[in-house]
C-alpha positions as MATLAB code, in Angstrom:
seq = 'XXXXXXXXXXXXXXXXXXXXXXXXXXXXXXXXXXXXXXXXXXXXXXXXXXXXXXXXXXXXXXXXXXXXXXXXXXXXXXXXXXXXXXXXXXXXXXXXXXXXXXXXXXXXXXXXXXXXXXXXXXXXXXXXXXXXXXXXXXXXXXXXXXXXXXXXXXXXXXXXXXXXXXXXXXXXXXXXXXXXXXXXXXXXXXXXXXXXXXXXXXXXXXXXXXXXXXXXXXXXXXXXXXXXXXXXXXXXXXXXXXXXXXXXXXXXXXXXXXXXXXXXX';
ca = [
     -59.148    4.866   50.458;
     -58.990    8.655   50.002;
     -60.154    8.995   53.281;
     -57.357    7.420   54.886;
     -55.370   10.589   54.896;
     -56.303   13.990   56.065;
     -53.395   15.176   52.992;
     -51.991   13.806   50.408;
     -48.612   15.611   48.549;
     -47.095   14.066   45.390;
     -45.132   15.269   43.255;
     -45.290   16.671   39.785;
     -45.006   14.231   36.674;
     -43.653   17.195   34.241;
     -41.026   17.089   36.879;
     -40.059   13.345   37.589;
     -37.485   11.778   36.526;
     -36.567    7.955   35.820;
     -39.536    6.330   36.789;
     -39.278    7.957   40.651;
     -42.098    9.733   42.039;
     -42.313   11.478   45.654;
     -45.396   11.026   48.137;
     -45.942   12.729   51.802;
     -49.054   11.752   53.581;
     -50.517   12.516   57.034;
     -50.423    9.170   58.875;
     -52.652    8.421   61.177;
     -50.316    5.348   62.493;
     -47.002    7.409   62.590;
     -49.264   10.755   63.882;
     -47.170   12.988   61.505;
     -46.346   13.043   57.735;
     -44.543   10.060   55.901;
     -42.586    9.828   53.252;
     -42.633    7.267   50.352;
     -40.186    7.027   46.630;
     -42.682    5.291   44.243;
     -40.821    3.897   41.253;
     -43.375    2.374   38.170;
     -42.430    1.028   35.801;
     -43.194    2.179   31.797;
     -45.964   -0.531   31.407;
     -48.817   -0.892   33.966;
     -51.438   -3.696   34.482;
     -54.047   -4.272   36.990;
     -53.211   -6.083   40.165;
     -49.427   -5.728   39.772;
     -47.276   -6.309   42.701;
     -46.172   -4.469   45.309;
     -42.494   -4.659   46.430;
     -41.721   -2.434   49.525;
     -38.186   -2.060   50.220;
     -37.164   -0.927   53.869;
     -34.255    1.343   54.386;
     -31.381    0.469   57.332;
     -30.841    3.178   60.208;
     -29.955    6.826   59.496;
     -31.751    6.001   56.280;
     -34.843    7.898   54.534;
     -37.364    6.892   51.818;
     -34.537    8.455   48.980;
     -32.179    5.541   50.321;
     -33.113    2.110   48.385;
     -33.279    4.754   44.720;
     -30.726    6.643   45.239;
     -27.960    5.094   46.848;
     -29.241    1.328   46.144;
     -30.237    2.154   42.286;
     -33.129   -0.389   43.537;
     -35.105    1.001   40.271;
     -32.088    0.680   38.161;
     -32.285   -2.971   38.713;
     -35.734   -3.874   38.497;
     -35.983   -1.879   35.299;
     -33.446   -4.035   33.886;
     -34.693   -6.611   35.107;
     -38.102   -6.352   33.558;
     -36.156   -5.395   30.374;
     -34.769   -9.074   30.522;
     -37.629  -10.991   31.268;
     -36.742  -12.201   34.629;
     -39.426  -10.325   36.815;
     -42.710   -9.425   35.675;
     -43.738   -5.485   35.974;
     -43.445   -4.271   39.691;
     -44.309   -1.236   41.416;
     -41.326   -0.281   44.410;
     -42.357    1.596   47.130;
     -39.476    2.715   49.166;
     -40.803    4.064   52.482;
     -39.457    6.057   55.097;
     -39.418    4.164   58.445;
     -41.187    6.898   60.099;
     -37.958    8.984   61.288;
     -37.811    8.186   65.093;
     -34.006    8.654   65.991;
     -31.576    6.851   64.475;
     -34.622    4.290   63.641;
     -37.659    3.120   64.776;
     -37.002   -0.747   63.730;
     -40.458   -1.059   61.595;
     -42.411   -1.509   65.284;
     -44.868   -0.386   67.484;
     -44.018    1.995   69.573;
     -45.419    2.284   73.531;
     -45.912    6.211   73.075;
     -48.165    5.350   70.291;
     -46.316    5.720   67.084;
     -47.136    2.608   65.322;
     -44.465    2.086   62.200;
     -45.583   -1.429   61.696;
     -49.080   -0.277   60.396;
     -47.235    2.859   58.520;
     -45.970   -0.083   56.561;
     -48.269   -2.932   56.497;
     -51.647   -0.549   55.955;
     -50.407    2.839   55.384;
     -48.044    2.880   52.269;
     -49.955    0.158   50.040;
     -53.081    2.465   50.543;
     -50.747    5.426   49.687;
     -49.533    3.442   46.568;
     -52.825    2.327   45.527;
     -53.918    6.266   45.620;
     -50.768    7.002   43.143;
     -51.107    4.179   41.116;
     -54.607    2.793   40.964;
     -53.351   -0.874   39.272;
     -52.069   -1.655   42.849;
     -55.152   -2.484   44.730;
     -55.302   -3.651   47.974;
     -55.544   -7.055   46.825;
     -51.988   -6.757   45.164;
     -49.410   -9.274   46.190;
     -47.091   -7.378   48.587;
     -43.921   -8.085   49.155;
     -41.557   -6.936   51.434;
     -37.577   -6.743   51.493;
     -34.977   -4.526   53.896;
     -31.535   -4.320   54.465;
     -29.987   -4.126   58.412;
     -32.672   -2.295   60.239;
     -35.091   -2.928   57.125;
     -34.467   -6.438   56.651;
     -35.289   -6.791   60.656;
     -38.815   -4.985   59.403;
     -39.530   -6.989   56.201;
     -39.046  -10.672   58.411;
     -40.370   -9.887   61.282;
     -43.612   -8.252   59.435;
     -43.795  -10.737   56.686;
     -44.093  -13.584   59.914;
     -46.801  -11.020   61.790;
     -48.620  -10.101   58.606;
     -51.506  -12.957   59.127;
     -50.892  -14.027   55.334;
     -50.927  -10.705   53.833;
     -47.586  -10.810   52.692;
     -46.646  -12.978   49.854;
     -42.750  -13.528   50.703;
     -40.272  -11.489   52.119;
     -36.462  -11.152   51.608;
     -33.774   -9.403   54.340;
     -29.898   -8.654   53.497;
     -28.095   -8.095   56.419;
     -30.705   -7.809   58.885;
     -30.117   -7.170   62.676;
     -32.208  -10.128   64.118;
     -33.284   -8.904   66.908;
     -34.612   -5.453   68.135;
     -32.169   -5.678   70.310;
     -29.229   -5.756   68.812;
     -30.293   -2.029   67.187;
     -28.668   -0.773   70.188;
     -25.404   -0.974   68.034;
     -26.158    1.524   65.883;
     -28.563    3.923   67.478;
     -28.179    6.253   70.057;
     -31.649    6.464   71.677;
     -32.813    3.987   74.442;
     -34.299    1.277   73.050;
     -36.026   -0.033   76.426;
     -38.648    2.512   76.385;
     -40.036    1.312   72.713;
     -42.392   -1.556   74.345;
     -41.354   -3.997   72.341;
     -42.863   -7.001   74.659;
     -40.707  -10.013   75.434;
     -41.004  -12.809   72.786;
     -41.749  -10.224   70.266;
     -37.711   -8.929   70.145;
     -35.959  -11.907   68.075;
     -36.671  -13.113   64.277;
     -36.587  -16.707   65.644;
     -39.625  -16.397   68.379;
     -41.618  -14.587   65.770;
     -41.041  -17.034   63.302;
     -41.599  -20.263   65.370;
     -44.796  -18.352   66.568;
     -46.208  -17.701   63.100;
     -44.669  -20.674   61.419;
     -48.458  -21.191   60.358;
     -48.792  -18.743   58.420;
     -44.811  -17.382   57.288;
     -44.624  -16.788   53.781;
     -41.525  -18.153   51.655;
     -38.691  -16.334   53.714;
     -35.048  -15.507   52.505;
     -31.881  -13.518   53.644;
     -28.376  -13.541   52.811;
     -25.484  -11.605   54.450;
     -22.007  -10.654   53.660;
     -18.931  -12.455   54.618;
     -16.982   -9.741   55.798;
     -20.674   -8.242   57.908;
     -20.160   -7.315   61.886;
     -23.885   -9.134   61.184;
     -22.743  -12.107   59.939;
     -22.812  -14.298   62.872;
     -26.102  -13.267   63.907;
     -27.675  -14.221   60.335;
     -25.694  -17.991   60.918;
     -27.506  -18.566   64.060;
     -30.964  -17.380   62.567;
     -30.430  -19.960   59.644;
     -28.799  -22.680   62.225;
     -32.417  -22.043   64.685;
     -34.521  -22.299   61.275;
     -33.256  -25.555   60.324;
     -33.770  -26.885   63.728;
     -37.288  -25.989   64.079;
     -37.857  -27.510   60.412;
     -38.807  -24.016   59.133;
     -38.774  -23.308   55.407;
     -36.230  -20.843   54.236;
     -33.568  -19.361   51.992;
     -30.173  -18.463   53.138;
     -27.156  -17.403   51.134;
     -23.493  -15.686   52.147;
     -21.516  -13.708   49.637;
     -18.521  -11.243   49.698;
     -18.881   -8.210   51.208;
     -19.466   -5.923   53.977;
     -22.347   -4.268   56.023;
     -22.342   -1.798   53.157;
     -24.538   -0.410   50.190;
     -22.217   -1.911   47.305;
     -23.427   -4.982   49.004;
     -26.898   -4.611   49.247;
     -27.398   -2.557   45.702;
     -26.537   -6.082   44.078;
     -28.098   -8.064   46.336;
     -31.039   -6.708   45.837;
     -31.637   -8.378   42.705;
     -32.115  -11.583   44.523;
     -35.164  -10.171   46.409;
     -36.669   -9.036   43.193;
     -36.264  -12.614   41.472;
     -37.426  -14.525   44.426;
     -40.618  -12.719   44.718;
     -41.416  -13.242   41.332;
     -40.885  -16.743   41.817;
     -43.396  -16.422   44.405;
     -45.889  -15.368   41.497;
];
């Protein structure tokens, strides 16, 4: 596993604070350094799960800690009983414009990998209970929650459920928020929308949820996702609650991802 990465940075544990610890490593699927916030909890035991949490556009790995208190709420969480002990990995998405969308890219970059093979190996070299073999889970919000479906339904299995909040549903539709050309990425066609992905992999989709606000410019776009997932008979979770496309929103939303992967346990 060591071998993965040509370097490895993290940071100092005399100088962390709340849990939150800071990795850079030299990716060989992004072709430059990545970023990753850790958060572990107090108590550690072998095998314990992974929950990767993908930031929205303009976003950076800092985003789900420190404007989402993600850790906040899993600590109390745990403190509660509701969710077993959990190790959060909160990734950059690899920094291309105003986001890369969590996919491969035709110049090379490949941010699905960064995600899917790059950061658990990172994890597992920072914390040695999460092996390989951990369950891994994957959540997002907007731009993130776009990554954690659409990979969840590619993974082949790997992941054990995935959760979005206020995810753009189709690669597409990230041409509302970023500036760069999106025709260029080489995203084939079929591969774009949650709904082909998900029909596709139906097979092998792990338990799927996502929720968006009422008051969301997404909102429509998650009704129609729901409306084409109870047509084709697929399995999910949906839920609608007040609130914006904003991170009040989403920091106590996120709760819901964290108690429906332990369910998942």
């Amino acid at each position: 596993m060591e071998k993965r990465f040509r370097t490895v940075e993290l940071s100092d544990p005399a100088l962390e604070s709340g849990g939150l610890r800071m990795m850079t490593v030299k990716s060989g699927a992004l072709r430059r350094r990545g970023d990753l916030t850790l958060w572990v909890p107090g108590s550690v035991v072998e095998g314990m799960p992974l929950v990767v949490l993908l930031h929205g556009v303009y976003g950076s790995h800092w985003a789900w800690a420190l404007k989402g208190a993600a850790h906040m709420t899993a600590a109390a969480l745990m403190e509660a009983g509701e969710i077993p002990p959990m190790v959060l990995a909160m990734p950059s998405d690899g920094l291309w414009g105003d986001g890369s969308g969590y996919v491969r890219h035709a110049s090379g970059e490949d941010y699905e990998s960064w995600v899917l093979d790059d950061v658990p190996a990172a994890v597992g070299m920072a914390v040695p209970e999460v092996a390989m073999g951990s369950p891994l889970f994957l959540a997002g919000l907007s731009m993130g929650g776009y990554g954690a479906l659409r990979l969840a339904a590619r993974s082949g299995g790997r992941v054990r459920a995935a959760s979005g909040h206020s995810s753009v549903t189709d690669f597409r539709r990230l041409s509302v928020f970023v500036e760069e050309a999106l025709e260029g990425c080489g995203v084939p066609e079929g591969e774009s929308a949650l709904i082909d992905l998900m029909k596709r992999h139906r097979g092998e989709l792990p338990p799927v949820r996502f929720d968006c606000g009422t008051e969301d410019p997404l909102l429509e776009d998650n009704r129609e996702l729901r409306a084409a997932l109870v047509a084709e008979g697929i399995p999910h979770e949906y839920e609608e609650s007040p609130g914006g496309h904003e991170w009040p929103y989403w920091r106590a939303r996120v709760a819901d991802s964290l108690r429906f992967f332990a369910a998942a346990l």
